[in-house]
C-alpha positions as CSV (number, residue, x, y, z in Angstrom):
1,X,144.0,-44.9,121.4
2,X,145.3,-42.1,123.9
3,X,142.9,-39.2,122.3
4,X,139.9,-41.8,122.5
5,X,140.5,-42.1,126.2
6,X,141.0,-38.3,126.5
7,X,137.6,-37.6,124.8
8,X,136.3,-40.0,126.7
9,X,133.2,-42.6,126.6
10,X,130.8,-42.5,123.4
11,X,127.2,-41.0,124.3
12,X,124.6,-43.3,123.9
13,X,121.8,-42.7,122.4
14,X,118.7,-42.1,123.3
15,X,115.7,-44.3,122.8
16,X,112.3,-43.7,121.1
17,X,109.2,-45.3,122.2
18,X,108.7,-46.9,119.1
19,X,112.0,-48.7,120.0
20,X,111.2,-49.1,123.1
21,X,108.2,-51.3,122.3
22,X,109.5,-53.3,119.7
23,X,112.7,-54.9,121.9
24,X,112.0,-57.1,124.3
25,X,110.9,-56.9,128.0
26,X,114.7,-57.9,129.0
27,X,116.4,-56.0,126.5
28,X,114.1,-53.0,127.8
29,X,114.8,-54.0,131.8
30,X,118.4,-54.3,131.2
31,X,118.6,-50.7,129.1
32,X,116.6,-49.4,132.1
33,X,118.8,-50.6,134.7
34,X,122.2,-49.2,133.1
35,X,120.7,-45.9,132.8
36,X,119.3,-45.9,136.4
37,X,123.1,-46.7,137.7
38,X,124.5,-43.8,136.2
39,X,125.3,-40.7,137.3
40,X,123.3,-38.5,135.5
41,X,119.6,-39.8,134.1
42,X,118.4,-38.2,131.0
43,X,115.1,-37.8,130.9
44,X,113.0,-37.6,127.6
45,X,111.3,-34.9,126.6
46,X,110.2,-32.7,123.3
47,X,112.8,-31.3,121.2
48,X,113.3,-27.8,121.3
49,X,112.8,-26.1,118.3
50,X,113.8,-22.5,117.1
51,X,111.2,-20.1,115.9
52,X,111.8,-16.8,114.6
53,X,109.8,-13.8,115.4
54,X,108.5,-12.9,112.4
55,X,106.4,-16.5,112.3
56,X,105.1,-16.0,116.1
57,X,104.0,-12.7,114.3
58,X,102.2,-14.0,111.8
59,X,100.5,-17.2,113.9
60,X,99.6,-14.2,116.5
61,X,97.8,-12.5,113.3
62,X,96.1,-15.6,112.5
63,X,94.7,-16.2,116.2
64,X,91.7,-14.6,117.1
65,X,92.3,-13.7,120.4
66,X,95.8,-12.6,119.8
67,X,94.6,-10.7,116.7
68,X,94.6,-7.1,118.6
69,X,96.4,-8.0,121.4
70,X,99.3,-5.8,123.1
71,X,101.4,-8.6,122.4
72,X,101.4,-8.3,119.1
73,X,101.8,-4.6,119.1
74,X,104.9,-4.9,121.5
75,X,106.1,-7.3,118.7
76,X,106.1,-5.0,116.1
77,X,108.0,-2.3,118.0
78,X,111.1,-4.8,118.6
């Protein structure tokens, strides 16, 4: 019990929209006003994903515009 209060409050987690719209308008209001009274607001937003260089290579080759594009070239020399 100690170590529990050392690490400290679970995170919640985040909601979707799709879960969002499928709770009801209290549930949602209520959700809404506990994270508004915190500290810190979390807002959503896209995960970030990881891409390696050798894909925006080959998406840059595939592009017309990018096709000849000092970009690309600077790419290649990395």
């Amino acid at each position: 019990l100690t170590a529990l209060a050392a690490i400290g409050p679970r995170k919640k987690r985040k909601l979707d929209f799709s879960d969002s719209t499928n709770q009801s308008s209290n549930s949602s209001h209520s959700a809404l006003a506990s994270s508004a009274s915190s500290s810190s607001i979390s807002v959503l937003r896209p995960r970030t994903k990881r891409v390696n260089l050798r894909d925006l290579q080959f998406l840059l080759e595939l592009e017309r515009p990018t096709r000849k594009s000092d970009l690309l070239y600077k790419t290649f020399l990395k």
